[in-house]
N, C-alpha and C positions, 0 to 999 in steps of 0.2 A: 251486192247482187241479189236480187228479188227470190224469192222460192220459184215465179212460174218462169222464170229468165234459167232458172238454174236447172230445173228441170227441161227444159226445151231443149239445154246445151246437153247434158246428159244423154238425152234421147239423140238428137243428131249424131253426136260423139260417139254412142253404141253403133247406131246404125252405117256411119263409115267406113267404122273398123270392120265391122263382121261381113259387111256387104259389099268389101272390096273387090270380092273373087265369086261371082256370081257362080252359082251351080248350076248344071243343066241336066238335072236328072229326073226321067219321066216318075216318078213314084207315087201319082195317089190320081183315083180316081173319082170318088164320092165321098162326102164326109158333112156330119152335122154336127156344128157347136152349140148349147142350149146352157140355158138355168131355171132352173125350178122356181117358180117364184113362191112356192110354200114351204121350201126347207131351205134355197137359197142352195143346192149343190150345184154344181158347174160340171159339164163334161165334153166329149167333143168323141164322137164315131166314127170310123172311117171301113173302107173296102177296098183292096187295090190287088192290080195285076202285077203284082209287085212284092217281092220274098220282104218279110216282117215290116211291113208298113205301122206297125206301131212303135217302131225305135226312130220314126222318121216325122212323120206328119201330128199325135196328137202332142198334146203338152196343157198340162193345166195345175195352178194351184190355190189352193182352199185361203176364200177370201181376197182371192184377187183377180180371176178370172181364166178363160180357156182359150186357147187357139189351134186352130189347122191350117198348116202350113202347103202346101201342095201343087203339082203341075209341073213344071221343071221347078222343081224343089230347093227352095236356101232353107236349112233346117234353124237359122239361127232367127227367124223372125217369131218363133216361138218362145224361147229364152228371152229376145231384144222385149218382144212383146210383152209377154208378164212382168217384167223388168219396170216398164213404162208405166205399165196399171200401179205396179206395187208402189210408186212414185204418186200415183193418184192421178194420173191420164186417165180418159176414157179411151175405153175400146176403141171409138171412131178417130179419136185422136194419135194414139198409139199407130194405129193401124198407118194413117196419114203419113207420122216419123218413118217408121221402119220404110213405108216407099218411097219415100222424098230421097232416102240414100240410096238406093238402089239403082243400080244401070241395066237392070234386067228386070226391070218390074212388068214387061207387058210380058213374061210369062211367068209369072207367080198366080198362083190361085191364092188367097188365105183370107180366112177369116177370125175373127177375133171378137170374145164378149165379157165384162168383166162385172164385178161380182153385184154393179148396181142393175143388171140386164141390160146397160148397154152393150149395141150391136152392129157391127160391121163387116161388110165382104168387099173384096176386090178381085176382080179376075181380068186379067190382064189380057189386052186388042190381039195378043199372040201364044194365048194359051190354044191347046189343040181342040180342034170341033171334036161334038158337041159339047160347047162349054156355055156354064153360066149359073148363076145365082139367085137364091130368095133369101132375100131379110125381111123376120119379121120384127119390128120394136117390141109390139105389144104385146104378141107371146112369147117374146125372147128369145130366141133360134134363128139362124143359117143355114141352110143347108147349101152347097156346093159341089160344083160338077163337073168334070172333062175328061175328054176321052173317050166319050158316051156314044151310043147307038143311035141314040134319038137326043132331042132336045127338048121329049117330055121325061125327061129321068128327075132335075131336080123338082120340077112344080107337083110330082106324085111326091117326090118325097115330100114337101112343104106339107101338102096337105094331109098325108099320114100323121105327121107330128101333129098336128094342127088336131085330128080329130081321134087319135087315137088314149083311153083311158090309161091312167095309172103314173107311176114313179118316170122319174126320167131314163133312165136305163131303157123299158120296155116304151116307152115314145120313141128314143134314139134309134133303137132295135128296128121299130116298126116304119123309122126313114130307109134304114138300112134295105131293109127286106119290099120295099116299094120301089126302091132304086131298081133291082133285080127284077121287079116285077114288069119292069118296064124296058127290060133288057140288059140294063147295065153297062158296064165299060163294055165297048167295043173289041178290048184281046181278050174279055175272058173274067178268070178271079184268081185269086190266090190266098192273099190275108188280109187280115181284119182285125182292127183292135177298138176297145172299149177302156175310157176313162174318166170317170168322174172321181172329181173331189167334195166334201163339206165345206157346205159355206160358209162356216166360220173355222177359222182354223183351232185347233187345242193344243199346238207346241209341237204336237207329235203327228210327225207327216205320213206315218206308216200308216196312223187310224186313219186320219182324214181322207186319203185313198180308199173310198167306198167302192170303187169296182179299180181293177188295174189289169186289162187281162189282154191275151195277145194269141192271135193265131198266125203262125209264121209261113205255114205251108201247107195249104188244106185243099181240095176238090170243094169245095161247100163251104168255105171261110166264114159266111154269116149264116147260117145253118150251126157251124160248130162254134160257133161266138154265141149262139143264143143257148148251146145248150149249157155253156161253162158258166153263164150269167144266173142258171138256175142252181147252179151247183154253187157259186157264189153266193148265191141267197141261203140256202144249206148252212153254209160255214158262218154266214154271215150270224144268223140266228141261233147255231150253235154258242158263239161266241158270248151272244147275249144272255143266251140260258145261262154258261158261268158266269157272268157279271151278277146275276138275280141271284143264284149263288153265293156267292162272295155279301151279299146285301142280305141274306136270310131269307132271299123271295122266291120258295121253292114251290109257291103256287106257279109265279110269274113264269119261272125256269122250266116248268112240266112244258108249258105251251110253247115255248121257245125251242126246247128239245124234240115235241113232237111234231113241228112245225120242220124243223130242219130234216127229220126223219122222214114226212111227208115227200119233202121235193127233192130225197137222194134215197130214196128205199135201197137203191140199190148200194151204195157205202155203207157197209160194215162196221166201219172205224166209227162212223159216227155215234151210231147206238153203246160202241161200248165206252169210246169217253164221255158219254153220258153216264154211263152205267159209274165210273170209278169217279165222276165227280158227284154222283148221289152218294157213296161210300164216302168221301174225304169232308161230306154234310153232315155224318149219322144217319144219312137214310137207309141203312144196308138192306133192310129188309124191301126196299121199293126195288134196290139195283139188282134184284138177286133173278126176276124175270128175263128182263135186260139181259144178263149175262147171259143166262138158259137160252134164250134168243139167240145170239150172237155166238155162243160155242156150240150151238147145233149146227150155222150155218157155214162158220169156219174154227175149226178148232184148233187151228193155229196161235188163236187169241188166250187160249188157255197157257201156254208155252210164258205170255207176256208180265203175266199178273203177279207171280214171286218176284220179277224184276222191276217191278212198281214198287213195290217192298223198298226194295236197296236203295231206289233214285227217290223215296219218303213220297210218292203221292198215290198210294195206296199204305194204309195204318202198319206196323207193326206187331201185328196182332193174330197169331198162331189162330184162334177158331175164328175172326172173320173170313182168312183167308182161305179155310176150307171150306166156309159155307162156299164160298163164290166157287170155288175149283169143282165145288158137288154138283154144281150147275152143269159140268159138260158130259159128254155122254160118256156113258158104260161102257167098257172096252168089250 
């Protein structure tokens, strides 16, 4: 049997099985699959009038590609589909399998792109007005649409992605937020989820998941998607500061930490595990502001610091820890 004979069956064979008992559940209303073509991450956005639309429509993973699934909903063409790529289908190919098994393909929405930026959509003859689709090859993205007010909802989104600066998250963002600007689904909104992967995978699926985030049930679902993606960036950086850390690059690690400081002024937490990871460096004397900082604003964090002691990630060291503890106020 041939590798493209075997793979062909494979594909058929998934999409049988899982596409026996078609579903018919309205769940998703807009959604953009993209990749980066300078980092190579993959992600796919979505918006819906519909409770946690991110345990439903996106699905993606690092090094193989992203799919949205949507409109009366089979949640399994996103599993069948990365399934496919990971076998070394393209996206357009893939997408072809998963319909050919189907008995309910004219109302599926989905699109799908994989990690070489190929890219495909299909929206099926009996998905609900206003429905329909933009693929771009060139710049890699999707976007997709139903249920919509107008039938200018997806060509604004295209075009946001299309001219909008920066990382993929905040292009994705800015399909999301032109959707709405154009009215959006016709009942309304509710949740929204965002996720991208790295394009290359490292073993570890946790890291490669660069954004994973989900709004279940919101008045403003892509409003409050945009402000957790900034909060995201926050941790994200934070994380990076301890790596620089760990590597001795405690110039690198300032910018890292001040940077995540920047876009969550208001998180607390974050300035003081900065503070206790400049302490577990030898910087005591940098972290000693830091704390002064952070036990003025909440002085509960002073409570925290003898119990870093015990769990070894603050020193065991009687006069560092009173410097730090001098730091909170004066009773």
């Amino acid at each position: 049997m041939s590798r493209a004979f075997a793979i062909a069956f494979v594909g058929w064979s998934l999409a049988a099985a899982a596409l026996a008992e078609p579903y018919h559940r309205p769940v998703s209303t807009y959604s953009v699959v993209a990749r980066d073509p300078q980092t190579g991450e993959l992600g796919v956005a979505v918006q819906s009038h519909w409770f946690s639309v991110g345990s439903v429509v996106p699905w993606a993973q690092s090094g193989v590609g992203a799919v949205a699934t949507q409109s009366l909903v089979d949640p399994a063409y996103g599993p069948l589909g990365l399934k496919l790529m990971s076998l070394g289908r393209s996206a357009p190919d893939a997408l072809a399998s998963v319909l050919a098994g189907d008995a309910g393909r004219d109302v599926r929405q989905v699109a799908m792109i994989d990690a070489a930026g190929r890219v495909a959509a299909h929206t099926g003859s009996r998905c609900i007005a206003a429905a329909g689709h933009v693929v771009d090859a060139e710049v890699q993205f999707s976007v997709q649409a139903n249920l919509m007010g107008k039938d200018t909802v997806w060509p604004a989104m295209a075009r946001a992605f299309r001219e909008t600066n920066g990382d993929l998250a905040e292009r994705m963002l800015a399909a999301l937020e032109a959707a709405e600007g154009e009215g959006g689904d016709i009942r309304g909104r509710q949740s929204a989820a965002l996720l991208i992967v790295a394009g290359e995978p490292s073993g570890k699926p946790w890291i490669d998941r660069r954004f994973d985030l989900r709004v279940e049930d919101h008045p403003d679902p892509v409003g409050e998607l945009k402000r957790l993606v900034k909060l995201q960036r926050a941790y994200l950086h934070m994380n990076a500061g301890d790596l620089a850390i760990e590597h001795g690059q405690f110039e690198q690690a300032s910018k890292e930490y001040a940077a995540a400081q920047a876009l969550a002024p208001h998180i607390v937490e974050i300035p003081f595990w900065t503070a206790v990871t400049l302490v577990g460096a030898g910087k005591v004397d940098e972290s000693l502001p830091i704390f002064k900082d952070v036990f003025a604003r909440e002085k509960v964090w002073m409570d925290l610091v003898p119990r870093l002691v015990t769990s070894k990630l603050l020193p065991d060291e009687p006069e560092t820890i009173q410097k730090i503890l001098e730091q909170g106020p004066t009773p």
